[in-house]
C-alpha positions in Angstrom: 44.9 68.8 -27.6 45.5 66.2 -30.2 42.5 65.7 -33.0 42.0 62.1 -31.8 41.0 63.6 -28.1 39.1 66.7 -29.8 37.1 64.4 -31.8 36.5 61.9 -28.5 35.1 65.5 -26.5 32.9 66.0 -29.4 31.0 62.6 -29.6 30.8 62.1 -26.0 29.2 66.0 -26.1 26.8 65.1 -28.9 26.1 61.9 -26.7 25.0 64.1 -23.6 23.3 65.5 -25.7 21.2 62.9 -26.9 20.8 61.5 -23.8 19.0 65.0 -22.3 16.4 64.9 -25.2 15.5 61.3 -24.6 15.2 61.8 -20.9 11.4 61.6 -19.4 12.5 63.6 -17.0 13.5 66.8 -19.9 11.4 65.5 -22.8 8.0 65.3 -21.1 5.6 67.1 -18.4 4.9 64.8 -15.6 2.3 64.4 -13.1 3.8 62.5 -10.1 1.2 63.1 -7.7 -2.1 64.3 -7.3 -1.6 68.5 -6.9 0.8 68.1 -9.6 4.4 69.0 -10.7 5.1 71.3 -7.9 2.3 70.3 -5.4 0.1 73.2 -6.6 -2.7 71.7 -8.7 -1.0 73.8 -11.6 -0.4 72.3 -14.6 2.8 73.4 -16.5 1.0 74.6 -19.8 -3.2 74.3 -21.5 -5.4 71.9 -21.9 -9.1 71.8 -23.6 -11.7 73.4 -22.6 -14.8 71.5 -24.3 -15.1 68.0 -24.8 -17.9 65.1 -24.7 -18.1 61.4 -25.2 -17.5 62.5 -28.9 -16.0 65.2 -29.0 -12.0 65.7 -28.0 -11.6 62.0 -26.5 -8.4 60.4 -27.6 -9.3 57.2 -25.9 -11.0 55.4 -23.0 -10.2 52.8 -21.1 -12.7 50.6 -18.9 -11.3 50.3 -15.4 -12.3 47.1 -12.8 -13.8 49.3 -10.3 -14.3 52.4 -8.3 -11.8 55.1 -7.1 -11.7 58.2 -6.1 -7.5 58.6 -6.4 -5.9 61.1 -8.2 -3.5 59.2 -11.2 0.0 60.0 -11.6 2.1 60.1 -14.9 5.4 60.3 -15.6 7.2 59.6 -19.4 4.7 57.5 -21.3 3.1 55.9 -17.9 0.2 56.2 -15.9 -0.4 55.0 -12.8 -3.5 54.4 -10.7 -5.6 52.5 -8.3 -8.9 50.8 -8.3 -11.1 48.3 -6.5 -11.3 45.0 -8.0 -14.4 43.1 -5.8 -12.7 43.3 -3.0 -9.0 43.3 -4.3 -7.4 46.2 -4.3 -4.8 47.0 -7.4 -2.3 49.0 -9.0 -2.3 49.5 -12.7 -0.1 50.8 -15.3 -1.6 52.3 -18.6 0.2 54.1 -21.5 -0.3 57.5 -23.1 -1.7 55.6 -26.0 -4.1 54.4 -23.9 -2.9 50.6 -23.5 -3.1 48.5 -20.6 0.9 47.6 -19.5 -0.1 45.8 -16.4 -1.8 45.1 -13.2 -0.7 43.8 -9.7 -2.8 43.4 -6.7 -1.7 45.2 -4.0 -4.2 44.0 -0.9 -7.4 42.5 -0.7 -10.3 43.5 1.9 -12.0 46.7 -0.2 -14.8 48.0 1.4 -17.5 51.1 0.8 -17.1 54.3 3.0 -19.6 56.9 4.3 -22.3 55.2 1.4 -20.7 56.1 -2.1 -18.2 58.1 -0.9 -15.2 56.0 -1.3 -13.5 52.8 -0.7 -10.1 51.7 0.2 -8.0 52.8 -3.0 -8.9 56.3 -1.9 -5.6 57.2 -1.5 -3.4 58.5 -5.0 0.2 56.9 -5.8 3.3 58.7 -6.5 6.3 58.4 -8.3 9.7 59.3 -9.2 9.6 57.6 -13.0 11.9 54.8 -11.4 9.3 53.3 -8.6 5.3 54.1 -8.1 4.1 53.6 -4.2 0.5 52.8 -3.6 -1.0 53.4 -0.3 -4.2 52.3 0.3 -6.7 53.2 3.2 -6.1 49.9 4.9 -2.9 50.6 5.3 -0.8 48.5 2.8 2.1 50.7 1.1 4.2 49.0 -1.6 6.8 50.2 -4.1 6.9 48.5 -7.3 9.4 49.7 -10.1 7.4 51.3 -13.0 7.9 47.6 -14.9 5.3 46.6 -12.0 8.1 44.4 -10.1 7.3 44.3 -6.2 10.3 46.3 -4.4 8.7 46.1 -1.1 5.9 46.2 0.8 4.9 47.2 4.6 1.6 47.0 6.5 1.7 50.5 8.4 -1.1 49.4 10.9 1.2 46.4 12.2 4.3 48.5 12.4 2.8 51.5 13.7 -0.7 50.7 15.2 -4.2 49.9 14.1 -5.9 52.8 12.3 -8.8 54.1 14.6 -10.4 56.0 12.1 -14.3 56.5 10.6 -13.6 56.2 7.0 -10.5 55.2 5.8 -6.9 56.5 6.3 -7.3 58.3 2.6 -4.1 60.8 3.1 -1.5 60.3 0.0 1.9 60.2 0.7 4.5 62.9 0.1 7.5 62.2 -2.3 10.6 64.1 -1.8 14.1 63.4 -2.2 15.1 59.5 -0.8 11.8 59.9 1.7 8.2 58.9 1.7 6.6 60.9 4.1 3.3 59.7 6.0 0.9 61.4 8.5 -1.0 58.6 10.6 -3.6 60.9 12.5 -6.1 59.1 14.0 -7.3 57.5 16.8 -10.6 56.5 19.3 -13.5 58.3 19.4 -13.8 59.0 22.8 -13.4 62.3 24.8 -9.5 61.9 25.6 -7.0 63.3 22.8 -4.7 60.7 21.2 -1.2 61.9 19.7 -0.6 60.9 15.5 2.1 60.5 14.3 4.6 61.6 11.0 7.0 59.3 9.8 9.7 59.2 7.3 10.7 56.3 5.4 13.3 55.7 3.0 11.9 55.5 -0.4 14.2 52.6 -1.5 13.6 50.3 1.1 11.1 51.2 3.4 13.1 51.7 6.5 11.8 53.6 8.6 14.2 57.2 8.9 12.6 59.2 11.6 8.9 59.1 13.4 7.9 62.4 15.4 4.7 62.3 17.4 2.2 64.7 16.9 1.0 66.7 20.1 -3.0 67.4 19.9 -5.8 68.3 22.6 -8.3 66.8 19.8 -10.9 64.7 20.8 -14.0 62.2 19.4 -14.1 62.6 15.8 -11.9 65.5 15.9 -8.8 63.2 16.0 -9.7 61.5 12.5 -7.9 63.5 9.2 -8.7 62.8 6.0 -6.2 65.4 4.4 -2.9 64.5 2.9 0.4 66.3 4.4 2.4 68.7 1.7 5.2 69.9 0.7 5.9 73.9 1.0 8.7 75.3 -0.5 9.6 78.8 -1.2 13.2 78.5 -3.1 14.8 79.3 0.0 13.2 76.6 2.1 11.2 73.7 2.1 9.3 71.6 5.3 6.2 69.4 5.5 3.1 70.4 6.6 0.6 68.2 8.3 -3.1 68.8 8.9 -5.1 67.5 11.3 -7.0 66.9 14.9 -7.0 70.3 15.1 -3.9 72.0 14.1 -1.5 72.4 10.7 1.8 71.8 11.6 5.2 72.3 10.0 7.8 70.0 10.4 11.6 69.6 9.5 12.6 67.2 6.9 15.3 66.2 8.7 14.0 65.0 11.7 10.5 65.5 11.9 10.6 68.2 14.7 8.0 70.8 14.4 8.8 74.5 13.2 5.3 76.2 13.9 2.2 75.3 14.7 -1.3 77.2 14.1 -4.1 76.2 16.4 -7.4 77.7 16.4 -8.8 76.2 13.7 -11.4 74.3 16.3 -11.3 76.7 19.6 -12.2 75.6 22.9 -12.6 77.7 25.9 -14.9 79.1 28.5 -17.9 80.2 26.6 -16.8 78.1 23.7 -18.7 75.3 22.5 -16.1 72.6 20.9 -17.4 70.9 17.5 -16.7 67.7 18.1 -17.2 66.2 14.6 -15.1 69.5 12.6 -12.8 66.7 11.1 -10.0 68.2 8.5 -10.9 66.7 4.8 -9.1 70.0 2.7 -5.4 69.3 2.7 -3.5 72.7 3.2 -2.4 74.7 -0.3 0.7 77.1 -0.9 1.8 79.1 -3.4 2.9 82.8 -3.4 4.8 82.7 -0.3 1.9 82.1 1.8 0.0 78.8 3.1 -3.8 78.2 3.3 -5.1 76.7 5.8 -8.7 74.6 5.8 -10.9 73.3 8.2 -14.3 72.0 7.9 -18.1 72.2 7.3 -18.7 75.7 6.6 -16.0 77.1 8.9 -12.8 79.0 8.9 -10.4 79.5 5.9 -6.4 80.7 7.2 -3.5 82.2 5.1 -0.3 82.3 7.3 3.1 83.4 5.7 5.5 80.3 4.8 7.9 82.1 7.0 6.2 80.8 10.2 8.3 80.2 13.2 6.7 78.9 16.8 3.4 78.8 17.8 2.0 81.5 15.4 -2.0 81.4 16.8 -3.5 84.6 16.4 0.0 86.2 16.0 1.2 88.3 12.8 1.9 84.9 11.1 -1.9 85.0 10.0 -2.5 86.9 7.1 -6.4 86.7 7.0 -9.1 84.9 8.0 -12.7 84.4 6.9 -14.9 82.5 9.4 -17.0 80.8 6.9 -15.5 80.0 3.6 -13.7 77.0 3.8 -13.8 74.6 1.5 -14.8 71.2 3.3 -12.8 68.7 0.9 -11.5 70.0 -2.8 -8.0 71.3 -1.9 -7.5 75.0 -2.2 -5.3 76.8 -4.9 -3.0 79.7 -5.0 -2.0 81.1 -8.4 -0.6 84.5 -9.7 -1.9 85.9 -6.2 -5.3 84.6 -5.9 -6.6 82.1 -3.6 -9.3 79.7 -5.0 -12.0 78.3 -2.6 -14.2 75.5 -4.6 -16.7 74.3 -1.8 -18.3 71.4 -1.7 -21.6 72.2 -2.9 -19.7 73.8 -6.0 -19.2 77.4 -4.9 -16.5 79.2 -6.0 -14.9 82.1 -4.1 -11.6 84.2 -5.4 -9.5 85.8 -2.6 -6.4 88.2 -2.4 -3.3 85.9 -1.2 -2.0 88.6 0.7 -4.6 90.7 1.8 -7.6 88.5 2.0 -10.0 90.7 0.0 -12.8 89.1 -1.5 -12.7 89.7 -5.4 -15.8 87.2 -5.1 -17.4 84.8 -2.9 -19.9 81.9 -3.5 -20.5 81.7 -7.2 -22.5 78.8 -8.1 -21.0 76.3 -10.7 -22.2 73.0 -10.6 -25.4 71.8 -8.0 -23.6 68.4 -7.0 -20.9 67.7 -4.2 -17.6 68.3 -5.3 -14.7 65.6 -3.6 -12.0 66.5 -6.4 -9.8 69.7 -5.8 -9.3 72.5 -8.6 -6.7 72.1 -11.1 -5.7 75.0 -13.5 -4.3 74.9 -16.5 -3.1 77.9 -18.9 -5.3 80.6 -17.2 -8.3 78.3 -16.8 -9.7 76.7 -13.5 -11.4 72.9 -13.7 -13.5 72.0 -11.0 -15.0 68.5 -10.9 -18.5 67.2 -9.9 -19.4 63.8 -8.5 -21.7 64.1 -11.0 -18.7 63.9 -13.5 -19.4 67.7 -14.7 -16.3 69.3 -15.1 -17.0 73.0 -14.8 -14.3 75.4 -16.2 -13.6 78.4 -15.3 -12.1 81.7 -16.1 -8.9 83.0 -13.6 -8.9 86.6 -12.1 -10.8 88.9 -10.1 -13.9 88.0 -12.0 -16.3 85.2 -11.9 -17.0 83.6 -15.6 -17.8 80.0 -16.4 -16.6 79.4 -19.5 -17.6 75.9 -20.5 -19.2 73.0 -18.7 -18.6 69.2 -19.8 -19.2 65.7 -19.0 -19.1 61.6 -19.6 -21.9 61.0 -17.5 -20.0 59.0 -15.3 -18.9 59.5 -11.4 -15.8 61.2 -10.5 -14.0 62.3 -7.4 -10.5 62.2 -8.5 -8.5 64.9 -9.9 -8.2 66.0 -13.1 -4.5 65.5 -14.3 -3.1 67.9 -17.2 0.1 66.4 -18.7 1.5 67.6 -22.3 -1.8 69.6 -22.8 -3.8 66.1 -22.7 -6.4 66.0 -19.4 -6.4 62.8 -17.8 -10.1 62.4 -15.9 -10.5 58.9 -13.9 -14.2 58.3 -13.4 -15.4 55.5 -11.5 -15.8 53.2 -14.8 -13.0 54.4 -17.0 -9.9 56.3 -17.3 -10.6 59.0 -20.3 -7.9 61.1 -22.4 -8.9 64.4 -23.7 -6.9 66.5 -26.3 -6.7 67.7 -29.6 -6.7 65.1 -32.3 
């Protein structure tokens, strides 16, 4: 090798290099949807544990309206949505807590269930190319992270008008070149309706493959308010849908179903059906294992993530507990542990495995609790509506260890990125860290 070419290797190694460090992708955590960098709710290092309107805020920014969506951050940008009257938009802040921009995705926002909600319910996603926004009206739209309309599709009109109580509020999952979507709804009326999972091609929208989804669900059994995810296990990975009923997992290739738990709702001779046991709780894994939720006070499921076929009250079900589901924060699994945060604020602590109770029902905060845990380091955070976030120590032990708020509503998230806690309450998006 002449010194010419030597010299040539060199710069274009020290060039690589380079071009690693500056990367978004290397440099920085991310956050590109709302359980997280591996669809866990686990952050990838600490954040604070104490904070107030004085104390540990690096900035605030006043938002146009209410939402209860989960932000997403990748690099120096975060993304969320809001209600605007009744707009609906998409807006792009920076770490330094600057406004980049704003583009209005839909109009025709309206209140669910009271103050539960409205139509930006749902939580974007994104790659650190393109942020999608669906809301719960059914608009989706990619924009690139400069906030330039890719393109847009109204999933109602393509694939029927959403029968559904409150809002469509499921968040899309981001994997690979697909955007994956589960559309369970339908009438409330005593006959079951099929839903459906579709796959569309990030870049485009095109649709890739649409399975439907067999349920004997009926009335408001049919409506699910929980978002599909993403297991993966290093050896395999498949979505899981939840819903009407049943979790499901399906291929990511084609949409066709790999197992199916039922169960979760039983009907039968002697058997009174709950007709209103509608799935809010999206499904958690972690440790090989996934848990399943279902509804008002009911059943809690672990299941391995090696499921095959119809795997009701077969081997596949680790353990069961008839009454300690959460009915909407999200389960976590961490380190072995499984993580049960019900509405009403109780917090419970489960073997993944085994399904011993290290502790069941410990009080945190007395408010209804719509955002799912998030851990950080070796600390739980469990959000209030009230805007208390309650945080907690991991392990077989119950111990609060600090308890902190704004004052302001909140059902999103929180969002833990570079050991700075993003919190989006219904007035302002707030950044907590060290100084």
């Amino acid at each position: 090798m002449n010194l010419s070419n030597s010299i040539r290797l060199k710069l274009l190694s020290q060039a690589f290099v380079i071009a690693l460090l500056i990367s978004p992708t290397v440099s920085a955590d991310n956050w590109p949807s709302w359980r997280g960098p591996d669809g866990t709710g686990v952050a990838k290092g600490s954040a604070p544990t104490e904070w107030s309107e004085t104390k540990n805020v690096l900035w605030k920014v006043d938002l146009p309206g209410p939402a209860g969506a989960t932000p997403c951050v990748w690099g120096d940008q975060i993304f969320l949505t809001s209600a605007k009257g009744k707009d609906l938009v998409l807006i792009a802040i920076s770490k330094s807590g600057e406004k980049q921009w704003e583009k209005l995705v839909a109009t025709g926002d309206k209140p669910v269930r009271r103050d539960e909600g409205n139509m930006a319910s749902p939580s974007p996603v994104t790659d650190g190319k393109h942020v999608w926004t669906f809301m719960a009206n059914g608009i989706l739209v990619c924009y690139t992270v400069k906030g330039e309309e890719v393109w847009r599709m109204d999933v109602p009109k393509k694939y029927g008008k959403f029968e559904i109580q409150f809002g469509l509020s499921s968040t899309p999952v981001l994997h690979g070149n697909n955007l994956y979507l589960q559309l369970i709804h339908g009438k409330w009326s005593p006959s079951p309706s099929k839903g459906i999972v579709v796959a569309l091609n990030k870049a485009n929208g095109k649709e890739v493959w649409k399975h439907a989804r067999d349920t004997d669900a009926t009335e408001e059994c049919k409506h699910s308010y929980a978002s599909p995810i993403l297991y993966k296990d290093g050896k395999q990975e498949y979505l899981v849908t939840h819903g009407a009923d049943y979790a499901i997992g399906h291929s990511l290739k084609d949409g066709k179903e790999l197992w199916r738990l039922g169960g979760l709702n039983p009907r039968g001779k002697g058997i009174r059906y709950h007709n209103t046991l509608r799935f809010v709780a999206s499904p958690a894994m972690g440790d090989g294992i996934i848990v399943v939720p279902t509804a008002k006070r009911s059943k809690v499921v672990a299941i391995k993530g090696t499921s095959k076929g119809d795997i009701t009250n077969t081997a596949n079900v680790l353990w069961m507990h008839p009454r300690l589901t959460p009915d909407v924060p999200t389960p976590l699994v961490h380190n072995g542990i499984v993580y049960l945060c019900s509405e009403g604020g109780m917090l419970s602590a489960v073997d993944a495995k085994s399904g011993e109770l290290y502790y069941t029902k410990k009080r945190t905060t007395s408010d209804r609790h719509r955002a799912s845990p998030v851990l950080a380091g070796d600390k739980l955070y469990l959000t209030a509506r009230n805007g208390t976030v309650s945080v907690c120590q991991t392990g077989k032990e119950f111990k609060i260890l600090s308890q902190n708020t704004f004052g302001e509503t909140m059902s999103a998230s929180p969002v833990v990125v570079d050991g700075v806690i993003y919190l989006r309450t219904w007035d302002r998006l707030w950044a907590v860290g060290s100084k």
